[in-house]
C-alpha positions as CSV (number, residue, x, y, z in Angstrom):
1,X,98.6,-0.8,0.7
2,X,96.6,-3.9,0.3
3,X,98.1,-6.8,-1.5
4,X,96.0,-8.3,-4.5
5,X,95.4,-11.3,-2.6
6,X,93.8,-9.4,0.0
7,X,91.8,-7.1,-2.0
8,X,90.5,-10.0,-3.9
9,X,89.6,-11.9,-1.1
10,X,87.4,-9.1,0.7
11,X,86.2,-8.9,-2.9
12,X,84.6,-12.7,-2.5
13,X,83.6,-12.3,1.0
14,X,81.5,-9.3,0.4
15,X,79.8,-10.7,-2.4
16,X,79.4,-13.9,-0.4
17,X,77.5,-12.0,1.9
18,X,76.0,-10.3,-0.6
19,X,74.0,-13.0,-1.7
20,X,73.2,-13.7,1.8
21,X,71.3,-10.1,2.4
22,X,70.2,-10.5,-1.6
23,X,68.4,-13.7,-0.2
24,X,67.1,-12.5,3.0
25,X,65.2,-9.4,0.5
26,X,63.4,-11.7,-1.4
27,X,62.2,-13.6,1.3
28,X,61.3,-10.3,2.9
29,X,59.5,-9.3,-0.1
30,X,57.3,-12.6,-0.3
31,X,56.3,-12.1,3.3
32,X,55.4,-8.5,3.0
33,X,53.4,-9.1,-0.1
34,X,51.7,-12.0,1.7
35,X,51.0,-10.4,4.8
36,X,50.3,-7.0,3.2
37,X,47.4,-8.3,1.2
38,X,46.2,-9.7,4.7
39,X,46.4,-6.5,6.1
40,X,44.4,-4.5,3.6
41,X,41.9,-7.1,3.5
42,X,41.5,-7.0,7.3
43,X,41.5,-3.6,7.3
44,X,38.3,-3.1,5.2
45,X,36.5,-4.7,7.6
46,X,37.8,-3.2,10.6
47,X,36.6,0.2,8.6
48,X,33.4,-1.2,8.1
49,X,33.0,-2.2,11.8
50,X,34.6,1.0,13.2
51,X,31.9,2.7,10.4
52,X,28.8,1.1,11.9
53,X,30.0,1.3,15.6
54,X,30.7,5.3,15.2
55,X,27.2,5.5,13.1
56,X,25.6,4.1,16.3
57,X,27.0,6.3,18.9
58,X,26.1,8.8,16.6
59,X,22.7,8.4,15.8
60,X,21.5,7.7,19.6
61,X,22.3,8.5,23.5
62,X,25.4,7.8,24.5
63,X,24.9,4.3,26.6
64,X,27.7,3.9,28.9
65,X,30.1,0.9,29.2
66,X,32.6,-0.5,31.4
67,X,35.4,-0.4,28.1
68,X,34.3,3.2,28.1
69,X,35.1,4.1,31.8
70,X,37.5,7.3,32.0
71,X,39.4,6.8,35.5
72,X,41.9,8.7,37.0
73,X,44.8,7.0,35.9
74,X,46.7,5.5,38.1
75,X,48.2,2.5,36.7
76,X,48.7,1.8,32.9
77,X,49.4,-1.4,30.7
78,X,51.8,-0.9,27.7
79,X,51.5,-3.6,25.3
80,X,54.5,-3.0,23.0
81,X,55.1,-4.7,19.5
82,X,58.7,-5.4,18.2
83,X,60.2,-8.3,16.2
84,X,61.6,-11.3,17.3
85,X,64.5,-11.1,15.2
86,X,67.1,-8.6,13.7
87,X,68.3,-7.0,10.5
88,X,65.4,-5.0,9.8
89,X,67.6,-1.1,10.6
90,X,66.1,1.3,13.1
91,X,62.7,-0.8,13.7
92,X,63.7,-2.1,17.2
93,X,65.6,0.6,17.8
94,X,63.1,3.3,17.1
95,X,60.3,1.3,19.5
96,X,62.6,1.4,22.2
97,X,63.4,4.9,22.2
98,X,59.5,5.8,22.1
99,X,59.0,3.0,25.0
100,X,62.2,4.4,27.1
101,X,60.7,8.4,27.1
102,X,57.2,6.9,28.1
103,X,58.4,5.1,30.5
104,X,60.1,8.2,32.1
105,X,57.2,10.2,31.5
106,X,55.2,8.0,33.5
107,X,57.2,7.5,36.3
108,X,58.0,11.0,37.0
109,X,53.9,11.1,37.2
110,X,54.0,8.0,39.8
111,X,52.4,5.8,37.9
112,X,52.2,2.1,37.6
113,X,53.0,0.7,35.1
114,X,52.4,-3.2,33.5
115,X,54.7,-3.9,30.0
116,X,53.5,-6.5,28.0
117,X,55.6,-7.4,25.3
118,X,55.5,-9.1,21.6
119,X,58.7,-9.5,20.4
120,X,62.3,-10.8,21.5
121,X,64.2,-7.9,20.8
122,X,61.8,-5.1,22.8
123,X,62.0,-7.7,25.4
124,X,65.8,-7.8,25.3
125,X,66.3,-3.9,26.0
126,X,63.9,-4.1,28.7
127,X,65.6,-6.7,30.8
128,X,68.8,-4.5,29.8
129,X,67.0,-1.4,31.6
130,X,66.0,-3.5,34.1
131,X,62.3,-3.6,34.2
132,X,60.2,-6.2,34.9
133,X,57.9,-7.6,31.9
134,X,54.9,-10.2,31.6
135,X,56.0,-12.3,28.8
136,X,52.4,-14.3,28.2
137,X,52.3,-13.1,24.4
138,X,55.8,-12.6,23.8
139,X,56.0,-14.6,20.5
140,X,52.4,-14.1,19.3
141,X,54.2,-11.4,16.8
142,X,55.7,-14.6,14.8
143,X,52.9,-16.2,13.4
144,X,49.8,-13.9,14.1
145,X,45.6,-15.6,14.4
146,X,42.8,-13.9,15.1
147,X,42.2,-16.4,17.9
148,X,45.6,-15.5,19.5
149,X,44.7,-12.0,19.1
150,X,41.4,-12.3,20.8
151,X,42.9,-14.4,24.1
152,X,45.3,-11.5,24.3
153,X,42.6,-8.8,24.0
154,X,40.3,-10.3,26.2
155,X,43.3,-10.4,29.3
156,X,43.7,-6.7,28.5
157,X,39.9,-6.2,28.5
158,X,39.9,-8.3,32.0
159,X,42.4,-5.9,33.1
160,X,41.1,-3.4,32.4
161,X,37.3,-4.2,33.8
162,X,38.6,-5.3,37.2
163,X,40.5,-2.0,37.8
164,X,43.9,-3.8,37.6
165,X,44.4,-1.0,35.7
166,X,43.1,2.4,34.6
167,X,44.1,2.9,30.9
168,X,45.6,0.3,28.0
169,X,48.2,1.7,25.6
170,X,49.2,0.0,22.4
171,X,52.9,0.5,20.7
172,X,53.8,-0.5,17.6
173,X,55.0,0.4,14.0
174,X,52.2,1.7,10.8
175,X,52.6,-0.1,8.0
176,X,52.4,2.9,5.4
177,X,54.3,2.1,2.6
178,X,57.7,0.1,2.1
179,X,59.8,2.9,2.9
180,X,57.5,4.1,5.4
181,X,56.3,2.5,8.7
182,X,55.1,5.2,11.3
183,X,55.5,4.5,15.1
184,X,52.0,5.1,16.7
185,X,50.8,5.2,20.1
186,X,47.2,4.8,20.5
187,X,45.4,4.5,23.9
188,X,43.4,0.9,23.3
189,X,41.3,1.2,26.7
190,X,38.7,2.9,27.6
191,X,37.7,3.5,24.0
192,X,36.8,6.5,22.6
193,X,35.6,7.1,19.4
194,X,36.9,4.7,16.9
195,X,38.5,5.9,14.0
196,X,37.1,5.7,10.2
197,X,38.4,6.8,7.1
198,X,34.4,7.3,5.8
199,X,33.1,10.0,8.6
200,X,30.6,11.3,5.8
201,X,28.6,8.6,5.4
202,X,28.6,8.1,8.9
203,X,26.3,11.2,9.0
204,X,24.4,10.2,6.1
205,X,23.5,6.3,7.1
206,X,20.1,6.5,8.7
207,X,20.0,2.9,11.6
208,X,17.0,1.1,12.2
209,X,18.5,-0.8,15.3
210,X,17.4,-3.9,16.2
211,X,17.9,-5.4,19.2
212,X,18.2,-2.7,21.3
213,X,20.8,-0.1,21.2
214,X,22.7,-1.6,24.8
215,X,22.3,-5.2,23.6
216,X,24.4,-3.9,20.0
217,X,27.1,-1.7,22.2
218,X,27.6,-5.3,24.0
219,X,28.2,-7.4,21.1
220,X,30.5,-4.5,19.2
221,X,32.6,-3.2,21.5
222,X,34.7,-6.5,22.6
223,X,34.5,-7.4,18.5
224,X,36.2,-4.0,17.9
225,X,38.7,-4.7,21.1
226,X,39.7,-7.9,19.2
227,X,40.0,-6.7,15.6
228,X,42.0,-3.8,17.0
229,X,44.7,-6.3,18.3
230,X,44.5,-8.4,15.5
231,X,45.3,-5.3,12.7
232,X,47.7,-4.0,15.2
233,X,49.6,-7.1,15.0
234,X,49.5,-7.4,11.3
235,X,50.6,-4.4,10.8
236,X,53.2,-4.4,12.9
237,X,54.5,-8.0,10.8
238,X,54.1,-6.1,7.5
239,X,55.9,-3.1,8.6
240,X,58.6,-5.5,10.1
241,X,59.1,-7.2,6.6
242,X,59.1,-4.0,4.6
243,X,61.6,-2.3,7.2
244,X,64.1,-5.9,6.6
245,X,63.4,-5.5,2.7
246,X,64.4,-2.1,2.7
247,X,67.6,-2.8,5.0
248,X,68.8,-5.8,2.9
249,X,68.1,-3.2,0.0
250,X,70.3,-0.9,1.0
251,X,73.1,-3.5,2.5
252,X,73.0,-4.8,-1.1
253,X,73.7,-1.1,-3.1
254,X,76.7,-0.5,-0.2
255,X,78.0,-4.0,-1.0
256,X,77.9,-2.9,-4.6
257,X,79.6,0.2,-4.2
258,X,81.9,-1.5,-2.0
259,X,83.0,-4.1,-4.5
260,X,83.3,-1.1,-7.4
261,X,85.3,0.9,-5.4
262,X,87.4,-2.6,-4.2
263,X,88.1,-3.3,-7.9
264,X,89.2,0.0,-9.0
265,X,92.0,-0.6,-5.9
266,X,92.6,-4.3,-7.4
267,X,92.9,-2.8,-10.8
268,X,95.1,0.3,-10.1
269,X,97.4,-2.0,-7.6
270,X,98.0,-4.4,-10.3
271,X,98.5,-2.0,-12.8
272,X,100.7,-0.6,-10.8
273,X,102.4,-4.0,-10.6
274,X,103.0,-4.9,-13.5
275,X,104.1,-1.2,-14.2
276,X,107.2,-2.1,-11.7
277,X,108.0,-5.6,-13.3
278,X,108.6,-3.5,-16.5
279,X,110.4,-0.9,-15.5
280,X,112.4,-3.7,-13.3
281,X,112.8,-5.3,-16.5
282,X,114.0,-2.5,-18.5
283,X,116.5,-1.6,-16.2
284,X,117.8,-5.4,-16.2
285,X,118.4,-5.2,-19.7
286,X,120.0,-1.7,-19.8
287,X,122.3,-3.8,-17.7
């Protein structure tokens, strides 16, 4: 059994580090609020845009476009998302898993492929597993523009329009909730019919277009490319600080059930102490 000066000094180093992960939570929490709000405001427009461009295709011929090219694919670019840093539970972890089974699914179809990392840690695993990574927007995960998103969209659109390669997958985490971030996949080129939460009043919006329908396809397409990256970036940064918050949550309830159940031991060992001083004492004096 423990001595008391033992169990009172894991006591002090747990709640040490305890305010350590009590720290790290808030500042998580700041973040996520910070870069949550950023999110949803993004996010309303990237409906609207995704609104009008779906309304478009709807309401005339389909006009074809070289982001709209379906090819038979023989090489692929997967841009995965990860953080750069740890401490935030299964969030790496779950990324690479996903990214590993691709990448075996892939090669048993012989197919190319180009990985193009955000993130240390994704980064990390894949050196580990030996593959070979283009590390041109590694950190653009830390501190995510709009203008860093759209250089890194348009090398994936150049990519794509050359025929370096045939299709554009994006990895990443969902922001949902706090306790929820769901890993998507979503194939970012060719497009296909962008998504919407409002598909009703697609139907119902009547377009006068004006200039012509091709000239509108020209200018909205690469402005959905980049606003696709840019969400997709923010939302991989919110889910990243809600995934830490949560972590440092639960490090924080284990390190107080650690501590209660630590000071019951401390209690009952001293108790049991000074039980044997007395006894020790009583048989003295018997004496």
């Amino acid at each position: 059994m423990a001595s008391l000066k033992e169990i009172k000094l894991r006591i002090a180093s747990i709640r040490s580090t305890q305010k350590i992960t009590a720290a790290m939570k808030m500042v998580s929490s700041a973040k996520l609020h910070h870069t949550q709000m950023l999110a949803e405001h993004t996010l309303l427009y990237a409906n609207k845009l995704s609104a009008i461009l779906n309304g478009l295709l709807e309401v005339t011929d389909e006009q074809k476009s070289s982001y709209t090219e379906e090819r038979n694919i023989k090489s692929i670019a997967i841009v995965v998302f990860s953080s750069s840093s740890g401490l935030c539970g299964t969030f790496n972890t779950n990324i690479w898993k996903n990214l590993s089974t691709r990448l075996q699914e892939l090669h048993t179809q012989n197919i190319t492929v180009h990985l193009y990392p955000i993130g240390k840690k994704i980064v990390d695993e894949l050196h580990k597993a030996g593959y070979t990574t283009h590390e041109d927007f590694l950190h653009l995960g830390e501190k995510p523009s709009y203008e860093e998103a759209v250089k890194l969209a348009s090398f994936l659109k150049d990519l794509f329009i050359s025929g370096q390669v045939d299709q554009v997958e994006l990895l990443y985490h969902h922001f949902k909730n706090v306790a929820t971030q769901i890993l998507t996949r979503k194939v970012y080129l060719p497009i296909t019919s962008p998504e919407t939460e409002n598909k009703e009043s697609i139907q119902n919006t009547d377009y006068i277009l004006e200039p012509s329908q091709k000239e509108l396809l020209a200018l909205l397409y690469p402005k959905f490319l980049n606003l696709t990256i840019y969400t997709t970036l923010l939302d991989t940064i919110t889910a990243e600080h809600a995934a830490r918050m949560m972590a440092m949550q639960i490090a924080n309830d284990n390190a107080n059930d650690l501590i209660q159940e630590l000071t019951l031991q401390y209690n009952k060992t001293r108790q049991q102490a000074i039980t044997n001083e007395l006894l020790d004492i009583m048989g003295g004096s018997g004496n």
